[in-house]
TORVEXFI-670129 format. One line per field, with one value per atom (N, C-alpha, C, O): residue in three letters; atom name; x, y, z. Coordinates in Angstrom, 2 decimals. Example, Ala and Ser with C-alpha at 12.3 -4.5 7.8 and 13.67 -1.06 7.14 Angstrom:
TORVEXFI-670129
aa: Ala|Ala|Ala|Ala|Ser|Ser|Ser|Ser $
at: N|CA|C|O|N|CA|C|O $
u: 13.19|12.30|13.20|14.24|12.85|13.67|12.90|13.41 $
v: -5.69|-4.50|-3.30|-3.32|-2.25|-1.06|0.03|1.14 $
w: 7.80|7.80|7.80|8.46|7.08|7.14|7.87|8.04 $
This chain:
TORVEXFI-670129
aa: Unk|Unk|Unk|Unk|Unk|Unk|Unk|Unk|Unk|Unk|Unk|Unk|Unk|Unk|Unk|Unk|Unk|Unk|Unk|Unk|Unk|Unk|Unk|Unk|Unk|Unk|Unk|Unk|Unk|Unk|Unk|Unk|Unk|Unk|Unk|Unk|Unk|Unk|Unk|Unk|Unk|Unk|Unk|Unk|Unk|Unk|Unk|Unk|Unk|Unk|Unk|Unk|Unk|Unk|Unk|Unk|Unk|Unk|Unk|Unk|Unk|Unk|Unk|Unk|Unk|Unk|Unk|Unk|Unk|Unk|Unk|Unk|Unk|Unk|Unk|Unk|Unk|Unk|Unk|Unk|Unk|Unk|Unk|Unk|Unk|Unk|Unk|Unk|Unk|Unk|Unk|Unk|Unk|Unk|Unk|Unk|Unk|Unk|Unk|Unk|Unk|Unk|Unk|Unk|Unk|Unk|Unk|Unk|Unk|Unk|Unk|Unk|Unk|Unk|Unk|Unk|Unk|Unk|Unk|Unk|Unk|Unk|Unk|Unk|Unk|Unk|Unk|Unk|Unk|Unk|Unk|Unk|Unk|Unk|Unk|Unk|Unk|Unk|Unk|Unk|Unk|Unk|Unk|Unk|Unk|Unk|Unk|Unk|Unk|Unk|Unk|Unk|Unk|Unk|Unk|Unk|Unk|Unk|Unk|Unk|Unk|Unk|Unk|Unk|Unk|Unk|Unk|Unk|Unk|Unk|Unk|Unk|Unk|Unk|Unk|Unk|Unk|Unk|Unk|Unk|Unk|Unk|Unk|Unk|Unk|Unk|Unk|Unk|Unk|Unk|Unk|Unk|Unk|Unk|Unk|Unk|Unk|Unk|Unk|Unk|Unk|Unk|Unk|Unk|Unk|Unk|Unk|Unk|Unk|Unk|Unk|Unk|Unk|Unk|Unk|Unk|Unk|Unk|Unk|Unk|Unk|Unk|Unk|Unk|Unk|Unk|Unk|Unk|Unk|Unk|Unk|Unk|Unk|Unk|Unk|Unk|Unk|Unk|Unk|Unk|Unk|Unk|Unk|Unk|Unk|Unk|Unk|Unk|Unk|Unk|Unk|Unk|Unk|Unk|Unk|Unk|Unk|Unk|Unk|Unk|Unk|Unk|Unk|Unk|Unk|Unk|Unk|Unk|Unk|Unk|Unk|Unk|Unk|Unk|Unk|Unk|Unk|Unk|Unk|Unk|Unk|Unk|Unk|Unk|Unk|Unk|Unk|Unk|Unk|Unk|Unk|Unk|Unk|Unk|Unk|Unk|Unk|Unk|Unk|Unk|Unk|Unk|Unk|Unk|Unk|Unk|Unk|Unk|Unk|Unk|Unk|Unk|Unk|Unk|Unk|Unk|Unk|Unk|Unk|Unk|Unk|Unk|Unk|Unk|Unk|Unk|Unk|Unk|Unk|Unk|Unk|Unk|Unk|Unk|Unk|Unk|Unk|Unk|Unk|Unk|Unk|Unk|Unk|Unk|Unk|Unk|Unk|Unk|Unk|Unk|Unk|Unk|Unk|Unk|Unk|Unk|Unk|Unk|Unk|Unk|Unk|Unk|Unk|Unk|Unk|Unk|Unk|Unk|Unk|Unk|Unk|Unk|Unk|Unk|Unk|Unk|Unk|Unk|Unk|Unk|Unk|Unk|Unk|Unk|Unk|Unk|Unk|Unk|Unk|Unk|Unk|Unk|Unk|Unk|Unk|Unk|Unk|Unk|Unk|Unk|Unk|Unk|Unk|Unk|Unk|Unk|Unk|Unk|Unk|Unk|Unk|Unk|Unk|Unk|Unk|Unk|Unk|Unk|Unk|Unk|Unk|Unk|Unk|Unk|Unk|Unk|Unk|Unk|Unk|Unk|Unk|Unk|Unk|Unk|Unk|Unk|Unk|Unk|Unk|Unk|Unk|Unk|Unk|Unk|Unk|Unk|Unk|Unk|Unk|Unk|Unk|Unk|Unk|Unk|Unk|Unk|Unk|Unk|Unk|Unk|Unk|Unk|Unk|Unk|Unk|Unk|Unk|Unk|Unk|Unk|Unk|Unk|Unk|Unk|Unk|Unk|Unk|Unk|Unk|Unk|Unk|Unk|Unk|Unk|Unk|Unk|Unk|Unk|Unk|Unk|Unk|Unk|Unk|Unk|Unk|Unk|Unk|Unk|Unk|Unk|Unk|Unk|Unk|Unk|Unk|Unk|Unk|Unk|Unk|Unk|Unk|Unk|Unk|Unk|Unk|Unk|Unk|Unk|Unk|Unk|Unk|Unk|Unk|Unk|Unk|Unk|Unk|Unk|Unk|Unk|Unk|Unk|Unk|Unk|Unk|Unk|Unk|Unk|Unk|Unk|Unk|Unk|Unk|Unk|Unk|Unk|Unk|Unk|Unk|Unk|Unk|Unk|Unk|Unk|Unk|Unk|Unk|Unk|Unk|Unk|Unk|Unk|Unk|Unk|Unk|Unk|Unk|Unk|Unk|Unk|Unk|Unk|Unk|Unk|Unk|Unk|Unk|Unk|Unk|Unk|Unk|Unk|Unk|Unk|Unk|Unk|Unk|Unk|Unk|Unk|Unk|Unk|Unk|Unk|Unk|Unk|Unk|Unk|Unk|Unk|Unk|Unk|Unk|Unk $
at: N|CA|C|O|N|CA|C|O|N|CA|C|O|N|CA|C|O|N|CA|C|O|N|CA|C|O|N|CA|C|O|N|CA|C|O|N|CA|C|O|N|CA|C|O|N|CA|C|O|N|CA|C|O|N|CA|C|O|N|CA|C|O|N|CA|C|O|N|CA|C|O|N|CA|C|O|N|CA|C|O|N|CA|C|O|N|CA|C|O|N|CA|C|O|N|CA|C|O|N|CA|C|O|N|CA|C|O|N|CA|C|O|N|CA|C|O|N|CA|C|O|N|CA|C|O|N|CA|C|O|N|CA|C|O|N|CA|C|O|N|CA|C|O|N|CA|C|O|N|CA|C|O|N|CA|C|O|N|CA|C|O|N|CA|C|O|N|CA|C|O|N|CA|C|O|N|CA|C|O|N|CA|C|O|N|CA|C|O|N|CA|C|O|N|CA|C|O|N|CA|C|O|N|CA|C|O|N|CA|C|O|N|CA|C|O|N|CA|C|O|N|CA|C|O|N|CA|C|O|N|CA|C|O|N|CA|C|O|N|CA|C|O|N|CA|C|O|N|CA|C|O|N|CA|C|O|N|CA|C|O|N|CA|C|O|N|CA|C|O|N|CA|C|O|N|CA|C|O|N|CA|C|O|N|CA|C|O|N|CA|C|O|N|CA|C|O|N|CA|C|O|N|CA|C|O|N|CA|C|O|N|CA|C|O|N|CA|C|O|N|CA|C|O|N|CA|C|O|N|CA|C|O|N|CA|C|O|N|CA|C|O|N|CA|C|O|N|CA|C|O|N|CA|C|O|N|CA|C|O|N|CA|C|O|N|CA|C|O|N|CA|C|O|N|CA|C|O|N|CA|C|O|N|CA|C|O|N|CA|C|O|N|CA|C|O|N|CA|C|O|N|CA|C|O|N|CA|C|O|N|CA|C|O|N|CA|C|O|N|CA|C|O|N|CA|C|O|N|CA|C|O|N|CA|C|O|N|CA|C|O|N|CA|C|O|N|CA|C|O|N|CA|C|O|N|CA|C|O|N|CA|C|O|N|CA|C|O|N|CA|C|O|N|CA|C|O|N|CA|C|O|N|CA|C|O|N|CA|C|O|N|CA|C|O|N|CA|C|O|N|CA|C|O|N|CA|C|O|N|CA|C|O|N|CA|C|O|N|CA|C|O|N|CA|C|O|N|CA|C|O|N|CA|C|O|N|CA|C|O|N|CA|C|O|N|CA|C|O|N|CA|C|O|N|CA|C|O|N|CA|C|O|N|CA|C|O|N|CA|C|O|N|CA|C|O|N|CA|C|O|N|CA|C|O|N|CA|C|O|N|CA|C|O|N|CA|C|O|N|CA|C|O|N|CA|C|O|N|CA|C|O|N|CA|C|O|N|CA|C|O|N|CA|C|O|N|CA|C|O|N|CA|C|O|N|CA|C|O|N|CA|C|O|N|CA|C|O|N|CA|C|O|N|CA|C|O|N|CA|C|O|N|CA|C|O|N|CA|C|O|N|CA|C|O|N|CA|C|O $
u: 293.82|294.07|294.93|294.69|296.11|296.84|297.28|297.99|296.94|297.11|298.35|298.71|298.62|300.39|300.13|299.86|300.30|300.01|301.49|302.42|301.51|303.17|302.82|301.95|303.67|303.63|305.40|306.35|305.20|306.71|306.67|305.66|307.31|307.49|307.14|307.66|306.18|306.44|305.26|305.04|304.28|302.74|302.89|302.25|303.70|303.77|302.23|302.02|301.19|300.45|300.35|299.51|301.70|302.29|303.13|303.95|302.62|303.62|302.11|301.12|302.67|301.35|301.25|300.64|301.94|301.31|300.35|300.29|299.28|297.66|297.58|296.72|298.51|298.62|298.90|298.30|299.72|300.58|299.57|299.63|298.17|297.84|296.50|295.93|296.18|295.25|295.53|294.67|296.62|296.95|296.94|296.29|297.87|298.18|296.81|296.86|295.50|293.95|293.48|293.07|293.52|293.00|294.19|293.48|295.22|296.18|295.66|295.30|295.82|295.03|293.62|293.34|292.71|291.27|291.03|290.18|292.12|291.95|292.74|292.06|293.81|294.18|292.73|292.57|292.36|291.13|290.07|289.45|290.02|289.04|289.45|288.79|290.44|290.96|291.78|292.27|292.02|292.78|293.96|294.13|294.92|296.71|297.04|296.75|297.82|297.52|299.42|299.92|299.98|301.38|301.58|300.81|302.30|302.55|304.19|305.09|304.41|305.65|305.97|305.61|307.05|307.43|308.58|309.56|308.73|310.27|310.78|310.30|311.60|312.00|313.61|314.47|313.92|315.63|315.80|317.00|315.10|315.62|315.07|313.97|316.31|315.62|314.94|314.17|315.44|315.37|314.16|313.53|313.43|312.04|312.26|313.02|311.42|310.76|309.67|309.69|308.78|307.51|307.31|307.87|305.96|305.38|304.92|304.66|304.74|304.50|303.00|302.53|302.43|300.92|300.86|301.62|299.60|298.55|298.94|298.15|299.99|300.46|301.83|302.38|302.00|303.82|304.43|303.99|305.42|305.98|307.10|307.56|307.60|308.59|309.24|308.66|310.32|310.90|311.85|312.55|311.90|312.97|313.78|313.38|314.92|315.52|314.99|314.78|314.73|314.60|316.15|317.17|316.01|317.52|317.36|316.34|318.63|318.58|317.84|316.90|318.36|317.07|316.04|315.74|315.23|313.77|312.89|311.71|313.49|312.55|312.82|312.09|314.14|314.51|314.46|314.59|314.13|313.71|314.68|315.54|314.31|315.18|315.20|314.07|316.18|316.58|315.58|314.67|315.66|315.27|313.46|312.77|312.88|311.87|311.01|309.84|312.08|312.00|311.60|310.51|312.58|312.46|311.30|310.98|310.84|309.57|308.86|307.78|308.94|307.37|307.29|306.29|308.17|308.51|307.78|307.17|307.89|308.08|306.45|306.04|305.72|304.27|303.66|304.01|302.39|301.81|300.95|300.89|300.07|299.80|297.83|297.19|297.31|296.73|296.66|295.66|297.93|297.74|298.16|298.83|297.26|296.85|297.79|298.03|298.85|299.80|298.88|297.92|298.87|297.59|298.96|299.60|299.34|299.98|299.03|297.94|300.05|299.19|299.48|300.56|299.41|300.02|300.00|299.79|300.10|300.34|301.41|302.03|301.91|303.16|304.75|305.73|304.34|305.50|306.19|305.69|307.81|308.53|308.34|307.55|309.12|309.12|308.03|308.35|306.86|305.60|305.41|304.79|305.68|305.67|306.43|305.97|307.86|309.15|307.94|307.41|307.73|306.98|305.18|304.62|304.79|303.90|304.49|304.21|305.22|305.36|306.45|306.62|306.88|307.09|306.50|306.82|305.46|304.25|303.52|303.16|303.43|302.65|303.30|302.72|304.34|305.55|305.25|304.90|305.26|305.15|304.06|303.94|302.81|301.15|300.87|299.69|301.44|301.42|299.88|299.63|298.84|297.50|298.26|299.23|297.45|297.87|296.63|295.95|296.40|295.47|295.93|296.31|295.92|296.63|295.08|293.92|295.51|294.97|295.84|296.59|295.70|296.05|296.06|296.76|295.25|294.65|294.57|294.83|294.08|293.96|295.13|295.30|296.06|297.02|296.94|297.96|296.24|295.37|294.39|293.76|294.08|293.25|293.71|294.86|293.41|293.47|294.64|295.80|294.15|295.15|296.50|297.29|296.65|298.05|298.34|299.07|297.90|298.56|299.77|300.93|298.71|299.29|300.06|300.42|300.76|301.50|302.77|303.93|302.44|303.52|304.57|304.51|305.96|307.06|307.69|308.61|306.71|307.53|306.07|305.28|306.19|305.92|305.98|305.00|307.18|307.47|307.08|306.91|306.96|305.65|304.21|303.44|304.00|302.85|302.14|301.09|303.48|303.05|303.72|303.88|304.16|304.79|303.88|303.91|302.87|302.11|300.77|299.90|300.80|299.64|300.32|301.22|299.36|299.91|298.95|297.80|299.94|299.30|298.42|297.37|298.44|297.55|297.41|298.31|296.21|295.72|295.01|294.13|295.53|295.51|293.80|293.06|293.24|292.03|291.51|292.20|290.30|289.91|289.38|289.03|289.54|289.41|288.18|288.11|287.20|285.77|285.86|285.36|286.59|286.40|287.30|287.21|288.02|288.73|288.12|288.72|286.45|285.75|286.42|286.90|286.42|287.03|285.78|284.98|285.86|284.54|285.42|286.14|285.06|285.18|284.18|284.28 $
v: 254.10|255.53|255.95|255.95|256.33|257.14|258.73|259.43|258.96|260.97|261.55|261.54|261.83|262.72|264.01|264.75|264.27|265.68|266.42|266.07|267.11|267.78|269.34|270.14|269.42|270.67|270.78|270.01|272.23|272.87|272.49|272.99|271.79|271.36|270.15|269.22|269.75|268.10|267.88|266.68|268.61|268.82|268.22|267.34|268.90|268.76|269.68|270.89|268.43|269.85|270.39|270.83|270.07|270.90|272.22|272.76|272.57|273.76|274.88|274.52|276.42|276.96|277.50|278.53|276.59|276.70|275.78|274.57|277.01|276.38|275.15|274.39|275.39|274.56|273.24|272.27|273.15|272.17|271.48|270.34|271.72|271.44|270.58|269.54|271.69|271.27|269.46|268.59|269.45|268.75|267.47|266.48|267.52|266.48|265.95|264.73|266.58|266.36|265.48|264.35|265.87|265.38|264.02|263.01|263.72|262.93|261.45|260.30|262.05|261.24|260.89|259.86|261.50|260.72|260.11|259.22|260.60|259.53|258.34|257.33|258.12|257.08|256.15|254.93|256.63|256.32|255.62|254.57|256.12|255.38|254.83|254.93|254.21|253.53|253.91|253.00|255.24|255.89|254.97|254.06|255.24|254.89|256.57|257.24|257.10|258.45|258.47|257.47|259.41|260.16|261.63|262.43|261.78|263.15|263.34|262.86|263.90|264.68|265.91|266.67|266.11|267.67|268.20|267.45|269.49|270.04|270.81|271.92|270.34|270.89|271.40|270.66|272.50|272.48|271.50|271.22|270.71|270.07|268.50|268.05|267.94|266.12|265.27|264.33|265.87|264.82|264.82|265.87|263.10|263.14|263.49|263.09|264.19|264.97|264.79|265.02|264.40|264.03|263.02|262.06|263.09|261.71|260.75|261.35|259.26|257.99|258.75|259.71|258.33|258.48|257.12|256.24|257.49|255.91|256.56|256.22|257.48|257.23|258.08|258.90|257.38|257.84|259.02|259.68|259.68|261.09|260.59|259.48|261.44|261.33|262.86|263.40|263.26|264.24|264.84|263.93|265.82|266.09|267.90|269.02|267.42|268.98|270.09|270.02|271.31|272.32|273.15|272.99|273.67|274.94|276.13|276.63|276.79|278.49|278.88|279.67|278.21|278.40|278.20|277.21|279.04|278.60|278.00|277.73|277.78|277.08|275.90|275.44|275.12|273.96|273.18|273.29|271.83|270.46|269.46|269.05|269.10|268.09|267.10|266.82|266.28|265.03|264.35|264.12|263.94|262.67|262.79|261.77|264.12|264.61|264.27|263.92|264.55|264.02|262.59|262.09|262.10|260.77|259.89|258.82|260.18|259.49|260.26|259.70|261.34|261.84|260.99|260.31|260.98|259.96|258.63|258.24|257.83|256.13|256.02|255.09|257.25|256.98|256.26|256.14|255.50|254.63|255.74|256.76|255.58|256.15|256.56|257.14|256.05|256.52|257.42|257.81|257.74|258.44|260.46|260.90|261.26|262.81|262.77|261.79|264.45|264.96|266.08|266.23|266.67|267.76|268.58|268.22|269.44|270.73|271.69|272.11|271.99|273.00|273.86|273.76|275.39|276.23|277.48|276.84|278.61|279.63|279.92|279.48|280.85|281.72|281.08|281.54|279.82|279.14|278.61|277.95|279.36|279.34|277.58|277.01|277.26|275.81|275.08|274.58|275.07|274.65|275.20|274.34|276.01|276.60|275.63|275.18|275.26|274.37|273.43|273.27|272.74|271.29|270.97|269.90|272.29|272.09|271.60|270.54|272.54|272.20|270.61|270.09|270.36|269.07|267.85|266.89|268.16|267.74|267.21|266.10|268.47|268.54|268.14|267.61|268.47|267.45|266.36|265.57|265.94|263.97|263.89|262.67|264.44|264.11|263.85|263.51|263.86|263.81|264.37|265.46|263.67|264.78|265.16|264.69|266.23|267.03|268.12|268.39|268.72|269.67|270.95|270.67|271.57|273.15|273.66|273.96|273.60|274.08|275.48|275.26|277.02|277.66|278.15|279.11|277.55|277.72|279.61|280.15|280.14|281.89|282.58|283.62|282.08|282.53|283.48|284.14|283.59|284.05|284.99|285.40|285.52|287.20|287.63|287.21|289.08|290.75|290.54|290.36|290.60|290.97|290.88|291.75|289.40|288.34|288.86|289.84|288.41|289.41|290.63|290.68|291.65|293.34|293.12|294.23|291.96|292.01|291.33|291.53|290.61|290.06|290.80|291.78|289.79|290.77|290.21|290.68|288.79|288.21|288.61|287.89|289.47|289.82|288.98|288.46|288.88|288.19|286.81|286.27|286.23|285.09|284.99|284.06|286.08|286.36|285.47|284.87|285.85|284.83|283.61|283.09|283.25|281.68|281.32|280.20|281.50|280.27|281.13|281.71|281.07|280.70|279.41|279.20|278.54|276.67|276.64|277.04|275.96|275.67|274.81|274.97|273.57|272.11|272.60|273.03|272.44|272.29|270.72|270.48|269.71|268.60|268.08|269.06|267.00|266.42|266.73|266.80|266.90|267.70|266.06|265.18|266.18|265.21|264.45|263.24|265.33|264.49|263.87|262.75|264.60|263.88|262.09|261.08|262.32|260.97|259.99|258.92|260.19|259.47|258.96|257.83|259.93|259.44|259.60|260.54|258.67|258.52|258.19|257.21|259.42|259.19|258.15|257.93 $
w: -30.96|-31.05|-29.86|-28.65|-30.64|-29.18|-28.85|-29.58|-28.11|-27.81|-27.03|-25.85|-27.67|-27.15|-27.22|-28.17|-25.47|-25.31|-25.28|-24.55|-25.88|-25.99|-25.31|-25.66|-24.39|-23.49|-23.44|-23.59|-23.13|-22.42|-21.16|-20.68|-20.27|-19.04|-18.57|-19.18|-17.35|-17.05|-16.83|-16.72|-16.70|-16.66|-14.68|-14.10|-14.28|-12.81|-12.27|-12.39|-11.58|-11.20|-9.54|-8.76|-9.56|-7.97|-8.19|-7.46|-9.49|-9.69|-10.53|-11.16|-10.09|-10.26|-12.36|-12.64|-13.60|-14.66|-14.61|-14.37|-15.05|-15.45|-17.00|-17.42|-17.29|-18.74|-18.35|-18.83|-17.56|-16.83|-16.34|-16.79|-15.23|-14.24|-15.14|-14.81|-16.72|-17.20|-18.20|-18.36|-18.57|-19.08|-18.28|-18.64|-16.89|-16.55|-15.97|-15.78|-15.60|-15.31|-16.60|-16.35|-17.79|-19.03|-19.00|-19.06|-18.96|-19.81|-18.26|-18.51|-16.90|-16.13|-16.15|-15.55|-16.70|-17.40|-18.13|-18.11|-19.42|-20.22|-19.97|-20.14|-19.67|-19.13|-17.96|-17.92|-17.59|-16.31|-17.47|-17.27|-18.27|-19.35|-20.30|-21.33|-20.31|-21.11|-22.24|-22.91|-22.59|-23.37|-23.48|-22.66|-24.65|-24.70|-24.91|-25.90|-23.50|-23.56|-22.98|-22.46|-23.15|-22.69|-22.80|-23.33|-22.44|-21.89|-22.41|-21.73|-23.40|-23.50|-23.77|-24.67|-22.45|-22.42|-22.89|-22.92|-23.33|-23.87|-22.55|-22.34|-21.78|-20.80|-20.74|-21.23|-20.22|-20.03|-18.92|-18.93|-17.79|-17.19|-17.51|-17.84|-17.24|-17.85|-16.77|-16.92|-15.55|-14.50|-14.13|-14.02|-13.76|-13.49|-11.68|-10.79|-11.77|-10.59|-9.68|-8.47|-10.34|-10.14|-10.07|-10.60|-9.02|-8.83|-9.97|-11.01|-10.03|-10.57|-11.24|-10.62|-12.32|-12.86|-13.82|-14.21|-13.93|-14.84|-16.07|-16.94|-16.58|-18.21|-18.08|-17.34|-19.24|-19.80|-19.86|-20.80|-19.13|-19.95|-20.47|-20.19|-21.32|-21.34|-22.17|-23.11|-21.68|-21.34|-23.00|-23.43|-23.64|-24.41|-24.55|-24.25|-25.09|-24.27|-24.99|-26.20|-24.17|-25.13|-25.31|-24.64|-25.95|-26.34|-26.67|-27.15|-26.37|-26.53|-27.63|-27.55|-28.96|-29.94|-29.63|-28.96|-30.00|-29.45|-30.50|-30.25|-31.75|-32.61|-33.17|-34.05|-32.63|-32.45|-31.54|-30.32|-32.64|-31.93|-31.83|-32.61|-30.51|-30.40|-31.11|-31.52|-31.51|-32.26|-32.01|-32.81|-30.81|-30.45|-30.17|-30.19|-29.93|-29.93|-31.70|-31.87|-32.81|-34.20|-34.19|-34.47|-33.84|-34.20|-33.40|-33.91|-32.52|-31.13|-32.06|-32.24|-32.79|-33.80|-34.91|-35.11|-35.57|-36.59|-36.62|-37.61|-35.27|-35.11|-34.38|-33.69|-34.76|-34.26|-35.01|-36.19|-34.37|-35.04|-35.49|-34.81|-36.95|-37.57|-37.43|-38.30|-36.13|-35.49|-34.43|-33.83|-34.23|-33.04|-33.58|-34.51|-32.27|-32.72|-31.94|-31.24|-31.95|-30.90|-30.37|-31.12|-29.63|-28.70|-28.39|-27.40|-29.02|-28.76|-28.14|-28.51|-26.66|-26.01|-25.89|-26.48|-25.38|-25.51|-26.77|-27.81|-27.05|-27.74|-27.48|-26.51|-28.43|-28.72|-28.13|-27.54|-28.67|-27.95|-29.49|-30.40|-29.28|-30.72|-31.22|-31.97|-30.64|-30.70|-31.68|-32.76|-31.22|-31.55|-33.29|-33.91|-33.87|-35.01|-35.89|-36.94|-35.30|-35.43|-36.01|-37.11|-34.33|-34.37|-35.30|-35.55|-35.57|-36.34|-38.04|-38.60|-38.49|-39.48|-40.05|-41.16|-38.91|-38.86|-39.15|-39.85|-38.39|-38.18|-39.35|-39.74|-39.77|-40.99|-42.53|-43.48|-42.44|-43.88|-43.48|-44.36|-42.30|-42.15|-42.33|-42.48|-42.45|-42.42|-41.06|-40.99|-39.85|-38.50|-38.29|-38.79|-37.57|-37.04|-35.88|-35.30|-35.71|-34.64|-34.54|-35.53|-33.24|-32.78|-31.84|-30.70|-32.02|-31.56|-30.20|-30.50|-29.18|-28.11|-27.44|-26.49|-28.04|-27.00|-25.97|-25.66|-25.25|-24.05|-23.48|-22.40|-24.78|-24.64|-24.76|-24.13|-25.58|-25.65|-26.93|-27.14|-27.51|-28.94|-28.72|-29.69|-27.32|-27.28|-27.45|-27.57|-27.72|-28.19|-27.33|-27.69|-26.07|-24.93|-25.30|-25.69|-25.05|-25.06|-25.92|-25.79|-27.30|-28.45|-28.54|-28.96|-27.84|-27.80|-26.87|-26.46|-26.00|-24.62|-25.32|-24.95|-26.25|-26.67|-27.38|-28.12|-26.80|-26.99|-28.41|-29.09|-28.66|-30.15|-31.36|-31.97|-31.31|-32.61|-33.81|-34.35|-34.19|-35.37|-35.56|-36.65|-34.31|-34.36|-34.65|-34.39|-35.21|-35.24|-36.85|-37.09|-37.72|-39.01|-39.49|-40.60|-37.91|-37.34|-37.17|-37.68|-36.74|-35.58|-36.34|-35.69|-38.06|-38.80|-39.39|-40.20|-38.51|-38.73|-40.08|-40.23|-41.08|-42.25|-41.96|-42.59|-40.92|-40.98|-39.40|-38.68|-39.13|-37.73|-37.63|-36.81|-38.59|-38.10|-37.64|-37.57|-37.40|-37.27|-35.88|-34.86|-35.96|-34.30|-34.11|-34.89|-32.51|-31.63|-31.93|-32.10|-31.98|-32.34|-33.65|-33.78|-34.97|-36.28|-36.06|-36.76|-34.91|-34.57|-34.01|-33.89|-33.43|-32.90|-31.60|-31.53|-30.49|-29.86|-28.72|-28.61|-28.11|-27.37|-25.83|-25.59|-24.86|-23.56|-22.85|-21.65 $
């Protein structure tokens, strides 16, 4: 079983996103227990930055569109072995709407974590609206426990 955590950025946790900081904590434990665990981010910048860790990132571009995916981001979804979940993190992030339904034409599992990006609050603050009946993901994909995944 392998887990691909897909975040916007590099899951640097020397930088103050909480998403970032939470991810790269989880993607280093499970690696610590034996996980086959990576980390890929949609970043405008490619260059690795960050320090060495006990699992893989690897990096793909984001663009002015915000609901396009990169090529090559396609194709590394594509060439997965057919055990492994993608862990989309994040809310109201255009992209992710893109990459769900991607996702989901290929039969891809996948698990949607918005880390509260989905209160009342956030909601009424938000300035994309029109995402609002984007990111009703048809497939929310197999939850972690139905995968038997035993820490």
């Amino acid at each position: 079983m392998e887990i691909i955590h897909l975040i916007l950025g590099k899951a640097n946790p020397e930088r103050m996103n909480g998403v970032n900081k939470v991810v790269y904590q989880m993607a280093t434990q499970q690696a610590k227990f034996g996980k086959k665990v990576a980390v890929w981010g949609i970043t405008k910048e490619l260059t690795v930055n960050f320090k060495e860790r006990n699992f893989e990132t690897k990096l793909f571009s984001a663009y002015k569109n915000p609901f396009k995916i990169d090529g090559q981001l396609k194709k590394a979804l594509i060439s997965l072995n057919k055990n492994t979940c993608v862990h989309l993190h994040g809310g109201w992030i255009p992209v992710y709407a893109s990459v769900s339904k991607f996702l989901n034409k290929n039969k891809i599992p996948f698990v949607l974590t918005p880390h509260g990006a989905y209160n009342t609050i956030a909601m009424q603050r938000s300035k994309w609206r029109i995402l609002q009946k984007y990111n009703q993901i048809p497939y929310c994909g197999l939850l972690e426990m139905e995968m038997n995944w035993q820490l």
